[in-house]
Wavefront OBJ file of the C-alpha trace (Angstrom):
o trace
v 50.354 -222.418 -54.242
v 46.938 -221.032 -55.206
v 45.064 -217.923 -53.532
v 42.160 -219.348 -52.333
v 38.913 -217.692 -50.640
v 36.487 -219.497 -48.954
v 32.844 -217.964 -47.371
v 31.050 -219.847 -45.232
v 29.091 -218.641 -41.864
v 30.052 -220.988 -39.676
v 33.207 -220.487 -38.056
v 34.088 -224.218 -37.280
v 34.027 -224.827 -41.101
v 36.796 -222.176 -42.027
v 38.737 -222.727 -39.603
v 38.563 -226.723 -40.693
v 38.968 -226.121 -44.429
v 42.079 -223.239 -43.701
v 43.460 -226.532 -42.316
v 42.991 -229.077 -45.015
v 44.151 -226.465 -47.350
v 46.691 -225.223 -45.401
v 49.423 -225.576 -48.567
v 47.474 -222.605 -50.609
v 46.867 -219.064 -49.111
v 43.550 -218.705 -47.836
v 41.378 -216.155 -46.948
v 38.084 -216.529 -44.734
v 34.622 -214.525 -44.769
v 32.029 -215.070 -42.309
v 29.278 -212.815 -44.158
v 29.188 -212.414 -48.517
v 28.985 -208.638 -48.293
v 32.895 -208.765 -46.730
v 33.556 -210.716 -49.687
v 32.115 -209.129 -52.725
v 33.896 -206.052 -51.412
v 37.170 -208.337 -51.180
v 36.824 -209.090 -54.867
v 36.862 -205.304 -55.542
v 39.732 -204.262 -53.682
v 43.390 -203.963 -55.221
v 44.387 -207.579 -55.169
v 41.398 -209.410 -55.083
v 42.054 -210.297 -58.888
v 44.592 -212.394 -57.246
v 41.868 -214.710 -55.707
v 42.507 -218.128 -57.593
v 39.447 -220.012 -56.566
v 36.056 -219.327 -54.447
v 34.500 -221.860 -52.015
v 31.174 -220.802 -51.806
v 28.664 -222.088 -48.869
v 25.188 -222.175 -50.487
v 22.943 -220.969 -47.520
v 24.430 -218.191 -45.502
v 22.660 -214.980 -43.848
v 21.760 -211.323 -45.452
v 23.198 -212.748 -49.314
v 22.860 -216.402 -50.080
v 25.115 -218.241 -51.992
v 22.993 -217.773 -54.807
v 23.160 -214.127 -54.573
v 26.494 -214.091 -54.117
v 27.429 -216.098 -57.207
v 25.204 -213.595 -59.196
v 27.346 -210.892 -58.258
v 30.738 -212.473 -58.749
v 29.648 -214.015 -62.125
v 29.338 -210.398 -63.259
v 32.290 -208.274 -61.398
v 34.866 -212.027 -61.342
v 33.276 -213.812 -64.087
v 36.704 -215.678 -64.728
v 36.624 -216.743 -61.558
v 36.048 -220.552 -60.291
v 33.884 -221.484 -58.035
v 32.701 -224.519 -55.800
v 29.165 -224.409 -53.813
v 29.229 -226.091 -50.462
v 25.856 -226.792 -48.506
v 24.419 -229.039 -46.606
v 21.365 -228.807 -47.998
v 21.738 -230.723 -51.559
v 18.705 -230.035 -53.912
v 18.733 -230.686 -57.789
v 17.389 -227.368 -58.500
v 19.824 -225.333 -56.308
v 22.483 -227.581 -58.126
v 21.300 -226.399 -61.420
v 20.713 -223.040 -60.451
v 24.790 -222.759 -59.001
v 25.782 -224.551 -62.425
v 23.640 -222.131 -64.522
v 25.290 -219.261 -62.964
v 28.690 -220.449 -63.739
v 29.506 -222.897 -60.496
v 32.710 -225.599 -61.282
v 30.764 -227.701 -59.162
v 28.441 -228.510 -56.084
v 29.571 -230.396 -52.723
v 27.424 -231.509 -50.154
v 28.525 -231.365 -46.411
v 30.147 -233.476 -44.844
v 32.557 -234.477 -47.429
v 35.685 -236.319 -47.531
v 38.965 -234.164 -47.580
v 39.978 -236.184 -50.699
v 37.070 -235.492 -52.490
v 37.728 -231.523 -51.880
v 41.761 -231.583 -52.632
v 40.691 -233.537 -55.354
v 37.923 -231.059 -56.707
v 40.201 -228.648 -55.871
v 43.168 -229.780 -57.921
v 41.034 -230.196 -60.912
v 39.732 -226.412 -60.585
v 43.011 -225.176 -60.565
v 44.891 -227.128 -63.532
v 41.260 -226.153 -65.345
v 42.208 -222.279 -64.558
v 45.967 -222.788 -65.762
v 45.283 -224.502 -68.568
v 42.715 -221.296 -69.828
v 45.287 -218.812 -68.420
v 47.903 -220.676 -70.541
v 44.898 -220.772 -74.067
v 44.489 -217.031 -72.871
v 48.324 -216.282 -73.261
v 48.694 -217.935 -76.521
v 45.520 -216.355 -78.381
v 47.553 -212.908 -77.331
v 50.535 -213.992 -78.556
v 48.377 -215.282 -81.465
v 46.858 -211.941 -81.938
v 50.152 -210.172 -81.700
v 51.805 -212.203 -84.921
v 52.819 -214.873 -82.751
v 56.736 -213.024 -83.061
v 59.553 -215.343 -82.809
v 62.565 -213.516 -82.061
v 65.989 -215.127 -83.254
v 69.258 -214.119 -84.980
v 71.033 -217.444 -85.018
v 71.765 -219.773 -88.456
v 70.578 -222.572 -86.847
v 67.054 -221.745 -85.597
v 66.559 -220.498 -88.908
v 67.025 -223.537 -90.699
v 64.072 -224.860 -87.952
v 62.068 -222.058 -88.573
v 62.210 -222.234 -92.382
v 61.312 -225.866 -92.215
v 58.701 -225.111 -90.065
v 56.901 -222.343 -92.500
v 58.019 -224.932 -95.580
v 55.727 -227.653 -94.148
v 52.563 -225.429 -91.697
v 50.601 -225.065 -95.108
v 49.904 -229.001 -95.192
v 47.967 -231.186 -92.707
v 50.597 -233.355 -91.963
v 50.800 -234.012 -88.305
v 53.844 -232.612 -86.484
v 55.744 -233.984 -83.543
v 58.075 -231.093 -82.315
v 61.021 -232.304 -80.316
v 63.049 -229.878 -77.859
v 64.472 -229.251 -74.115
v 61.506 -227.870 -71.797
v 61.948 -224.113 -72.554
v 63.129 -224.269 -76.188
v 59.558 -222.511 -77.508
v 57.681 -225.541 -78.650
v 54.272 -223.824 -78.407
v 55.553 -221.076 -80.378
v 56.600 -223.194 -82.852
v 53.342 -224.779 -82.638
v 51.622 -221.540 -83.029
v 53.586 -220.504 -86.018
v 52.835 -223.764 -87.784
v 48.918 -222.806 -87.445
v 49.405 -219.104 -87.897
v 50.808 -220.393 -91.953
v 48.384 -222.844 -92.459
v 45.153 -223.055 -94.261
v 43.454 -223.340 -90.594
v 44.656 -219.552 -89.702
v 40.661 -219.064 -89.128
v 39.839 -221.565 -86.903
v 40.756 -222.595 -83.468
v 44.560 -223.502 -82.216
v 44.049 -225.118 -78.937
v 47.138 -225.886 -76.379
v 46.978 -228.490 -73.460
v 49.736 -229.024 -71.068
v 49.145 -233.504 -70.761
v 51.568 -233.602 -67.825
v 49.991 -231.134 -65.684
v 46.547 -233.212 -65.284
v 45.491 -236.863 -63.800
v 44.287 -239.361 -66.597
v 40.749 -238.757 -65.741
v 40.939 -235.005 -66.074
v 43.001 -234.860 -69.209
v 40.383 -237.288 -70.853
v 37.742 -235.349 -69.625
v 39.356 -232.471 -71.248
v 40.178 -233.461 -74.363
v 36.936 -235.325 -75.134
v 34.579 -233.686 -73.302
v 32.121 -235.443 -71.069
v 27.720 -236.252 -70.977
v 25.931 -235.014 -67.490
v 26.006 -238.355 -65.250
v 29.411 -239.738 -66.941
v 30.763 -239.470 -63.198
v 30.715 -237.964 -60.099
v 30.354 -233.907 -60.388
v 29.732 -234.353 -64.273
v 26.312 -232.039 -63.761
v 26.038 -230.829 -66.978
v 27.793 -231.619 -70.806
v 30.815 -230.350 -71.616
v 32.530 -230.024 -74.616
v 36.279 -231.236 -74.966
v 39.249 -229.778 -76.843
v 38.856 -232.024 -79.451
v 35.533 -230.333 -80.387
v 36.772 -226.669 -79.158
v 39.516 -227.774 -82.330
v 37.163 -228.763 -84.827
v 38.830 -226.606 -88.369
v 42.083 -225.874 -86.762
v 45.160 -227.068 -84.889
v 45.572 -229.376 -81.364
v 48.561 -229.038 -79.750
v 49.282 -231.326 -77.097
v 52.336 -230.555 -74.822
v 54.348 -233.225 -73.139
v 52.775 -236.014 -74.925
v 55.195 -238.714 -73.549
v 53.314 -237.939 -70.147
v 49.847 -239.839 -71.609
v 48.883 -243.123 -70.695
v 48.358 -245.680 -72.391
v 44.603 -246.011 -71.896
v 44.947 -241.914 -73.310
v 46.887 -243.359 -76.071
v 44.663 -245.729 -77.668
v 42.030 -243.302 -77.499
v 43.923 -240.778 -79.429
v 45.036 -242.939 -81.737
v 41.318 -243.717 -82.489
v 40.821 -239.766 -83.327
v 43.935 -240.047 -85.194
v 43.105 -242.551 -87.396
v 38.946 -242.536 -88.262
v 38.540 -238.874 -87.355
v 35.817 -239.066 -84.851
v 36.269 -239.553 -80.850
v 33.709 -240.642 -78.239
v 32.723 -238.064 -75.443
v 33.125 -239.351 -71.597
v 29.536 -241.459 -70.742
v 28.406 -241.193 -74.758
v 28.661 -244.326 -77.039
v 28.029 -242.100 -79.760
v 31.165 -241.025 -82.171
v 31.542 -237.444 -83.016
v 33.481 -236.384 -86.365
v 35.746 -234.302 -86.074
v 38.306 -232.179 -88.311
v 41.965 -231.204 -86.677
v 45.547 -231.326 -87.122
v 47.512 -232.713 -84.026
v 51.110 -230.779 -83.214
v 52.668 -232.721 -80.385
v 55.444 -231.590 -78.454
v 57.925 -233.379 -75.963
v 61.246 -233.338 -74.320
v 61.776 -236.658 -74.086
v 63.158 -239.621 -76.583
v 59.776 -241.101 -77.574
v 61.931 -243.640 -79.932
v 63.563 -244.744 -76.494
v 59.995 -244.820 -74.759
v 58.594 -246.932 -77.608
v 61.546 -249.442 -77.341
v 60.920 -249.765 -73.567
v 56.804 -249.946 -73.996
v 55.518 -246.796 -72.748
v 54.796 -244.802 -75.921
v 52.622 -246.845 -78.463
v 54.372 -247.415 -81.827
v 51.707 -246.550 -84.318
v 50.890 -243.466 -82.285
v 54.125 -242.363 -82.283
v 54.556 -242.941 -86.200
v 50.800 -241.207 -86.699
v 52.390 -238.600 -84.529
v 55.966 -237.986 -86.316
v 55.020 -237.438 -90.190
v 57.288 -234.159 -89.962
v 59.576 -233.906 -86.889
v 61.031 -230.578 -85.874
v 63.796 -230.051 -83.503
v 64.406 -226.952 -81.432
v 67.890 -226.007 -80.331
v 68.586 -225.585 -76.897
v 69.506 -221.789 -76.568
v 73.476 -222.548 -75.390
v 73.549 -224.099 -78.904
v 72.440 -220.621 -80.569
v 74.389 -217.903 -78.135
v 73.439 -215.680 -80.906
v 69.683 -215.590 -80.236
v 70.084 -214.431 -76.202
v 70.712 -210.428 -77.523
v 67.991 -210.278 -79.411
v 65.537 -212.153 -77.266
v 67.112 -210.257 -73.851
v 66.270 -206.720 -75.858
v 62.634 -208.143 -77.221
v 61.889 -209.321 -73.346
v 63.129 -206.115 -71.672
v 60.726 -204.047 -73.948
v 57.637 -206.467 -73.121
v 58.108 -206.000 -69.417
v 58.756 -202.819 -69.512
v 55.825 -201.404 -71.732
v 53.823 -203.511 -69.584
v 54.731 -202.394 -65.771
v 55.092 -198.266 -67.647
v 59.009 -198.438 -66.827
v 61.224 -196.246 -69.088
v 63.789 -198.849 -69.034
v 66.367 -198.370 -72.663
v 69.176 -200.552 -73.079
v 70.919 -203.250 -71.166
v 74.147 -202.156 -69.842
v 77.142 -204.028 -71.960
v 78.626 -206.235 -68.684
v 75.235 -207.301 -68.086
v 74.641 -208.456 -71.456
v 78.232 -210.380 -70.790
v 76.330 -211.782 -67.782
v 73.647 -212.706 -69.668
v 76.061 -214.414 -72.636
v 78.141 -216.211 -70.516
v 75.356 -218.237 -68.881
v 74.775 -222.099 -70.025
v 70.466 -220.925 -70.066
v 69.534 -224.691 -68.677
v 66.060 -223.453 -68.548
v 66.479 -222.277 -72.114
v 64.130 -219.293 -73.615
v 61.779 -219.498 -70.429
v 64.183 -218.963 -67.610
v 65.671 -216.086 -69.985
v 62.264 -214.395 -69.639
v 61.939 -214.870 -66.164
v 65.202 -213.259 -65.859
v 64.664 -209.915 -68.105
v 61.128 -210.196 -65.978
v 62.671 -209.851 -62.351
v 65.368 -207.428 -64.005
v 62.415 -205.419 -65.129
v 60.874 -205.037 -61.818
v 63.996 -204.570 -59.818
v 65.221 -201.258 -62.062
v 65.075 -198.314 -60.995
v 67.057 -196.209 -63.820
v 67.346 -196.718 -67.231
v 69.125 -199.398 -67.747
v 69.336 -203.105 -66.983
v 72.763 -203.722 -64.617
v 74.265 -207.269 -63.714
v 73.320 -206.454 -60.325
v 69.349 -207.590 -61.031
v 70.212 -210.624 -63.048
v 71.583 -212.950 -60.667
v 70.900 -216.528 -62.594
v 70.374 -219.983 -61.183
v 70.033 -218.547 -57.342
v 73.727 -217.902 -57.686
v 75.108 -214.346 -57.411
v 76.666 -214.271 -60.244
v 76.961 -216.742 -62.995
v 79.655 -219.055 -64.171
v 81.734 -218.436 -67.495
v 80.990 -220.572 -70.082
v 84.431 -221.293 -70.639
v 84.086 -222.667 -66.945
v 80.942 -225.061 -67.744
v 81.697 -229.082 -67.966
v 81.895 -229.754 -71.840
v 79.352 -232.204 -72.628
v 80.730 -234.825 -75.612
v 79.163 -234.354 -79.132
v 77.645 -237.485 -79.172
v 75.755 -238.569 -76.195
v 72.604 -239.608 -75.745
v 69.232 -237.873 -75.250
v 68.498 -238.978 -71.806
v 71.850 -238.503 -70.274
v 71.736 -234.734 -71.728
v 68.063 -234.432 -70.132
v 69.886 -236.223 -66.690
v 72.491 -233.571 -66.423
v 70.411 -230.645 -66.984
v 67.989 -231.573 -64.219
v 70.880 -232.283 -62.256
v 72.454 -228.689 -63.349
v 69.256 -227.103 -62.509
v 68.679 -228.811 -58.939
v 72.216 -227.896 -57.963
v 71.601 -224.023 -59.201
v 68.220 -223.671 -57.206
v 69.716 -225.897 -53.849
v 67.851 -228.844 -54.800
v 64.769 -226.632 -54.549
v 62.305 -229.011 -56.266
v 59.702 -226.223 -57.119
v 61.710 -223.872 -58.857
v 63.651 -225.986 -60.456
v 60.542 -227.779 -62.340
v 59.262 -223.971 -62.931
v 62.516 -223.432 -64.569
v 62.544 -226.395 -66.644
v 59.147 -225.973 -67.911
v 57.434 -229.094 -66.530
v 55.522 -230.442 -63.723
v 56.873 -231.248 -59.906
v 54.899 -234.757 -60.753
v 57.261 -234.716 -64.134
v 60.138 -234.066 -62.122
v 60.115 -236.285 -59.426
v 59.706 -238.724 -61.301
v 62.484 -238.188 -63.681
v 64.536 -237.560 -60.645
v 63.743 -241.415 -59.537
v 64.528 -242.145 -62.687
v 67.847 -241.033 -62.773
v 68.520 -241.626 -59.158
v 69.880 -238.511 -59.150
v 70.481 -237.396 -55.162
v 69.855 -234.268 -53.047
v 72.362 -231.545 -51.692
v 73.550 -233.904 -48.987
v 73.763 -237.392 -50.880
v 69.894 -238.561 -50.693
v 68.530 -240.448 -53.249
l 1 2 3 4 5 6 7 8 9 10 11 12 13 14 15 16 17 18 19 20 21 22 23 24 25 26 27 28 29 30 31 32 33 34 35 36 37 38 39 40 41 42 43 44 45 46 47 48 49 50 51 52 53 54 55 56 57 58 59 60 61 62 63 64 65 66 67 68 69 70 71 72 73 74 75 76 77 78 79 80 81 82 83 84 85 86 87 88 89 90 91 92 93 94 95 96 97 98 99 100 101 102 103 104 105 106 107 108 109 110 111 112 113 114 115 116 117 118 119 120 121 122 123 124 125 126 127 128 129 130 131 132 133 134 135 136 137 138 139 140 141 142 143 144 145 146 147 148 149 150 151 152 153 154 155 156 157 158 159 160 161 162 163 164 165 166 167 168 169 170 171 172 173 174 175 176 177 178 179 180 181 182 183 184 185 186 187 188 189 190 191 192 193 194 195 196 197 198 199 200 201 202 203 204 205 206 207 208 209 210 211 212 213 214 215 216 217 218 219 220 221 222 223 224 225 226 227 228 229 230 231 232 233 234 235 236 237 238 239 240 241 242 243 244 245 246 247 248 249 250 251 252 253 254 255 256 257 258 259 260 261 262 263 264 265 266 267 268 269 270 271 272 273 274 275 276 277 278 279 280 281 282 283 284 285 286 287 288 289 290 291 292 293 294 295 296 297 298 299 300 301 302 303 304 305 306 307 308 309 310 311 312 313 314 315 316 317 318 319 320 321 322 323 324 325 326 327 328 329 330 331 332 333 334 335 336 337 338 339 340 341 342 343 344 345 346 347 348 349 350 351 352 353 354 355 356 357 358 359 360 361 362 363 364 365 366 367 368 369 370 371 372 373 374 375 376 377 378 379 380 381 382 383 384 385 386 387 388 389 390 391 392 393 394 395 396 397 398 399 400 401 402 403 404 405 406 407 408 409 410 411 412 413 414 415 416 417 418 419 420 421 422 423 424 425 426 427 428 429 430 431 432 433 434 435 436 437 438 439 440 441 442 443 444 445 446 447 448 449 450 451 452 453
């Protein structure tokens, strides 16, 4: 759910687009000086998305975009008027406009606009994250034999070009990995550049990864470059790549194999220069053999394969990673929070982590927030919506040999059981999409709380 604010001075039209988006929070302004002074208030960082109505009393859209582009310049925003112009298309674009919509317009076209402006935004807050973590050494925090042996391989093989398919639970730190691999290369210098393929439609993630010409499609109002180019010198990794298409595929492949990719609406090749890191959690040999996942991309893809651990496999690494969280969260909220008391850390041990590294952070996050002394207690690290968790001794032992997609069946099933079959937390805990999950959850005709497929 997205924070979205929408100014417009006609009353009929907020209360009609509240409606269509009634699955986001929305806010409503009548007049642009109620919300320029919105933006400035404590909380109106939180404001996901603007809807902007291009000819309004006192301040114009115009003049409001001017003001936001320089207090909210991070901050999306779509032009709505009823009055469509070329130049006052231009002139919104120019001053930093997603896009322009002329009323009346379908409610698909908006959701759909919409959508696309908000996995845009995640994807940058996600690039944003990573460059910090870049900046910061990129620190990978683990104790354990075994991820050793992963990272080692991992430093042994970043200073080559060799492409790199990393393999690993959602959760496991695959973009850290990723990030490490770039961080030791020759390409330190230049660009590493993350996208999330499961969390946008075919047309956007093309779009996005090769960029587009002004007139390729509807909305396309001016060029933009794709992450291909963005890339150019350094590293592309691409998350979730069993979630492409096949049409995605081919294309890749192209890039892959003659070094140059087409932009959107161009029949002109561009060269380009980068080394592809791919990441999934799913068995791409399996998808090959059952003609979803292309074979020669998936050999282009796999020169060097690394696999990540799931964290119950390295019980060694929670500590250290609990202790390295707690002192993130708490240098960054100013809490003077020391230690972690010893029977929460048994709390902490004795959990099976189905989320892996990213529902540990989540946890030491909300522990964070909810202390009030010094030290982190079991009673703010309730895991898996339970009250307490259960012993490992307790947990089902899975046999040693079993395959792939029956271990990724019964974690999903773990995980919907934990959260009551809540659908959005769970695919928040395992690191993927709700579009990824349901879909895996059809797969597996796995079945709800009270026996529904």
């Amino acid at each position: 759910m997205a924070h979205i604010a929408i100014c417009d001075d006609e009353e009929g039209i907020l209360k009609y687009l509240k409606k269509v988006l009634k699955g986001h929070r929305v806010e409503t302004f009548s007049r642009g000086v109620d919300l320029l002074v919105r933006l400035e208030e404590p909380g109106g960082g939180e404001i996901d998305l603007l809807l902007q109505d291009l000819r309004m009393p006192e301040l114009d859209g115009l003049q409001i975009m001017k003001a936001v582009s320089r207090t909210r310049p991070e901050l999306p925003v779509i032009i709505m008027t009823a009055f469509a112009t070329v130049d006052d298309a231009v002139a919104a674009i120019k001053l930093g406009a997603y896009d322009y919509l002329t009323k009346p317009f379908p409610n698909e076209k908006l959701l759909s606009m919409v959508e696309n402006v908000l996995q845009m935004k995640r994807l940058a807050e996600e690039n944003r994250r990573l460059r910090e973590e870049l900046s910061g050494g990129g620190q990978i925090v683990f104790a354990s034999p075994r991820f050793r042996e992963v990272y080692d391989l991992a430093l042994k093989v970043a200073p080559s070009d060799a492409n790199i398919l990393v393999l690993g639970e959602s959760g496991t730190g695959k973009e850290l990995i990723a990030a490490a691999l770039h961080n030791n290369s020759h390409r330190r210098d230049r660009p590493f550049v993350s996208l999330n393929c499961a969390a946008l439609t075919d047309t956007l993630l093309e779009s996005q990864l090769f960029g587009h010409l002004r007139g390729a499609f509807t909305g396309a109002v001016t060029n933009q470059k794709g992450m291909l180019e963005e890339a150019d010198g350094g590293t592309l990794f691409l998350d979730e790549i069993g979630d492409v298409s096949p049409a995605v595929q081919a294309k890749l492949l192209r890039v892959i194999q003659e070094r140059d990719f087409i932009p959107v609406g161009s029949t002109r090749p561009k060269k380009v220069d980068v080394r592809f890191i791919a990441a999934t959690n799913k068995d791409l040999q399996r998808e090959v053999a059952e003609g979803r996942f292309r074979e020669d991309l998936y050999y282009r893809l796999n020169v060097i394969t690394v696999n990540l651990p799931p964290l119950r496999d390295r019980t060694e690494d929670i500590g250290p990673l609990a202790h390295h969280f707690l002192r993130r969260f708490a240098a960054r909220m100013g809490k003077d929070i020391r230690s972690i008391e010893t029977e929460a850390m048994d709390v902490l041990q004795g959990y099976t982590w189905p989320g892996n590294v990213r529902e540990l952070e989540n946890v030491m996050e909300r522990a964070v927030i909810l202390t009030a002394g010094s030290a982190i207690t079991p009673a703010v690290i309730p895991l898996g919506g339970a009250p307490s968790p259960s012993p490992r001794a307790a947990a089902p032992r899975r046999p040693s040999l079993v395959p792939l997609e029956e271990i990724e069946r019964q974690h999903i099933e773990a995980v919907l059981r934990e959260t009551g079959y809540n659908k959005s937390r769970t695919a928040e805990i395992l690191g993927i999409s709700r579009r990824t999950l349901d879909r895996r959850i059809a797969d597996f005709g796995l079945m709800d709380g009270e026996g529904q497929a």
